[in-house]
N, C-alpha and C positions, 0 to 999 in steps of 0.2 A: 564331785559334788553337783548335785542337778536341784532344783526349783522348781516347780510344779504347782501352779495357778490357775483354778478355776473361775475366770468371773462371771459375774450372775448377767444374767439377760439388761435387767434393770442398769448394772455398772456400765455396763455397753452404752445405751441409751443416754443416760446420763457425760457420759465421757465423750461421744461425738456427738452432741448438742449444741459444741463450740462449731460455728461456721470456721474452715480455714479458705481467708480470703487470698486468691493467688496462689493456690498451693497446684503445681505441674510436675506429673511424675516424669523422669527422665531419665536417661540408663548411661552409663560410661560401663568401660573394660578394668577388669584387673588387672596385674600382671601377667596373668597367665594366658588370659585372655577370656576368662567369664564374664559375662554380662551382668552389672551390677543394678538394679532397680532402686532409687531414692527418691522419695519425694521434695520437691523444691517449693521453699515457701521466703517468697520473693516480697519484702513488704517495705523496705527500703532502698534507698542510693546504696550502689556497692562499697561506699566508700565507709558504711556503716561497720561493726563487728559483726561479725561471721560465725554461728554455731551449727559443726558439722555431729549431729543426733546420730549414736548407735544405741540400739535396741537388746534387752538382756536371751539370756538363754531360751529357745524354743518357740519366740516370736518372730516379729519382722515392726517395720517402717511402723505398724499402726499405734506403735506403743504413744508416737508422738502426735496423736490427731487432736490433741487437745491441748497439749505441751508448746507445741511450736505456735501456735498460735499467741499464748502466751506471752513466746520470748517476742513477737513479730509486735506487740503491743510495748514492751519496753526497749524497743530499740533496736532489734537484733536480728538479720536473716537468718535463715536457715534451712539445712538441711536433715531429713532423715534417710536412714540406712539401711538399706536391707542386706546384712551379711549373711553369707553364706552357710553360717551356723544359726540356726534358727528355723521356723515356724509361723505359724499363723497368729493373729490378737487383732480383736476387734472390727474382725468380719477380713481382714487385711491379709492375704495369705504372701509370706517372702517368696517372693518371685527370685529372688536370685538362689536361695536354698533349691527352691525347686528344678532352675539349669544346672545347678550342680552336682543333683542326683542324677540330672538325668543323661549330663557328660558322664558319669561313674568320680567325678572327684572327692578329694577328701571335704568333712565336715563339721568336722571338731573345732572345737572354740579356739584353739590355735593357729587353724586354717584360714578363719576369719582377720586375722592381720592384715594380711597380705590385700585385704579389702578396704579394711581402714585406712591403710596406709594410702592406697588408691583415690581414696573420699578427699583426706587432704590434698594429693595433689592435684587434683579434678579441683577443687572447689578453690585453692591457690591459686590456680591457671586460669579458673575462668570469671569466679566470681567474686572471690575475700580480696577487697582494694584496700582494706583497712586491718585491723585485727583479726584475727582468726582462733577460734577454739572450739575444742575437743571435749565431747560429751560423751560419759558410756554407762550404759546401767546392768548388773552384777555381772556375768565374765566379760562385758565390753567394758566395763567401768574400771578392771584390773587392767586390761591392754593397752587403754589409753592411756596410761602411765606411761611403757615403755614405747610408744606412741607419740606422746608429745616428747620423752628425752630426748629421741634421736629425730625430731623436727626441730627441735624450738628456735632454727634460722629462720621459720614461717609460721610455727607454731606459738600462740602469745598465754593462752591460759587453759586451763583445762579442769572437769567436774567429776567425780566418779561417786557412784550410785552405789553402795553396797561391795567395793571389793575385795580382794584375796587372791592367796597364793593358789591360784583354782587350775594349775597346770602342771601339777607333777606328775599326773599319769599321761600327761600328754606329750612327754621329751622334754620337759624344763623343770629348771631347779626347786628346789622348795625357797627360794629366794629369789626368783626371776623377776617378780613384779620389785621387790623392795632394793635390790642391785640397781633397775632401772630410775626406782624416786630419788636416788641417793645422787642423781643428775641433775635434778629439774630445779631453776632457779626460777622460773615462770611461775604465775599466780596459779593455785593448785586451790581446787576447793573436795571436801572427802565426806561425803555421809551416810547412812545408813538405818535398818531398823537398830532400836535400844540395845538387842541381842544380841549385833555382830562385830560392835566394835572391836572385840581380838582379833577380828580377821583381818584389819584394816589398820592399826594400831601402830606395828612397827613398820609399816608401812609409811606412814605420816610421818612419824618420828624420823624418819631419814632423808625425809623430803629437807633439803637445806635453803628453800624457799623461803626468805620474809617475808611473804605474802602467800604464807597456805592457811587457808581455815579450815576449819572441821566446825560439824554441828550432828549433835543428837538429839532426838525432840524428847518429851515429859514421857512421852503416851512411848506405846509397846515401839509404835513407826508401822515402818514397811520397808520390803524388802525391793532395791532397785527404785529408776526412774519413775515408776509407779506410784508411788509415795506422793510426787506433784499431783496424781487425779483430784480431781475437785469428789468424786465417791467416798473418797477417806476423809474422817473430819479435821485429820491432824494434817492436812494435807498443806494448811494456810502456814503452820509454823515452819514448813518445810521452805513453802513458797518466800517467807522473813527471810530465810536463810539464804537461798539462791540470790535474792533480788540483792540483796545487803552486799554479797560477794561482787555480781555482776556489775552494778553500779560502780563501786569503790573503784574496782580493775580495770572495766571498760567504757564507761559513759561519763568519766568523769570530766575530758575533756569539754 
């Protein structure tokens, strides 16, 4: 299943409008040893909660130029991601997509794990003193599921944008992502446009989490972390929903 999003000049403009204050790009390795590019937006003590941003199908890092600044206003570092499956958005080209065509490695949304997984332990080791969680928007939004089950000794919450079983043609089950919820006791937040909640659904439902929400807005929505742009007008019911999760989970102390 692939995604395909053209946005207009104007959305562009409007979208990096938001100064991000603090924001330093910086590269750590994966396992294998590719060179990963993420933007660091440093706005609190590290002792604050930690949100590690991955980016959906055929972008990179820039999806969050507007986003993370955002969380950096309610309390929250962060990072964005450029994994290895992905593309350009918002003038932002993935720099790590890019060394890993040009090593010959693989680049399927699969492959990008093994990157995410790297983001937590980078961001565990060097900067999450506090809470830590995981963000992903539509095939990063499925992975961080089986992402945060097999962390959750460092891993505290986690958001997913629009996902699904989006890996059976990739070597995994048609139940890969919903095997992995059926772990997660951490605070789980799940949303989506209006249209895709089947894709996401028994997903949720297996999550055995007392503290998973979901939320779907009035309006059609949007598909992925996109949804947050301040360009969409339903973008504010979204932002109710996120703020509502976040605070309850992480800020309440």
């Amino acid at each position: 299943m692939k995604y395909i999003y053209t946005i207009s000049f104007l959305a562009v403009l409007l979208f990096v409008s938001i100064p991000a204050k603090g924001k330093e790009t910086i590269t750590f390795k994966s396992s294998d040893g590719l060179e990963i590019t993420a933007d660091l937006y440093l706005a609190h003590d590290l002792t604050k909660p930690f949100i590690i941003l991955f980016h959906q199908a055929g972008w990179s890092r820039g999806e969050y130029l507007g986003i993370a600044p955002k969380l950096n206003e309610l309390g929250f570092n962060c990072m964005a991601v450029d994994q290895r499956a992905g593309g350009s958005i918002n003038e932002v080209t993935n720099e790590t997509n890019k060394r890993a065509k040009e090593q010959n490695k693989k680049t399927r949304w699969i492959d990008a794990l093994a990157d995410m997984q790297a983001a937590v332990d980078y961001v565990n080791k060097n900067y999450a003193k506090g809470k830590l969680i995981v963000w992903g928007s539509s095939y990063s939004s499925a992975l961080v599921i089986p992402l945060a089950s097999e962390n959750q000794n460092i891993v505290d919450g986690s958001l997913s944008f629009s996902p699904g079983e989006y890996f059976t043609e990739q070597g995994k089950s048609e139940t890969f992502v919903t095997d992995a919820a059926k772990k997660l006791t951490i605070p789980v937040f799940i949303t989506s446009a209006k249209n895709e909640k089947e894709q996401w659904a028994k997903i949720f439902e297996a999550i055995p989490s007392k503290t998973k929400t979901s939320f779907l807005p009035s309006t059609d929505g949007n598909h992925g972390a996109k949804a947050l742009w301040s360009y969409f007008g339903d973008s504010k019911d979204y932002w109710t929903a996120v703020n509502n999760f976040l605070k309850k989970n992480f800020l309440s102390d």
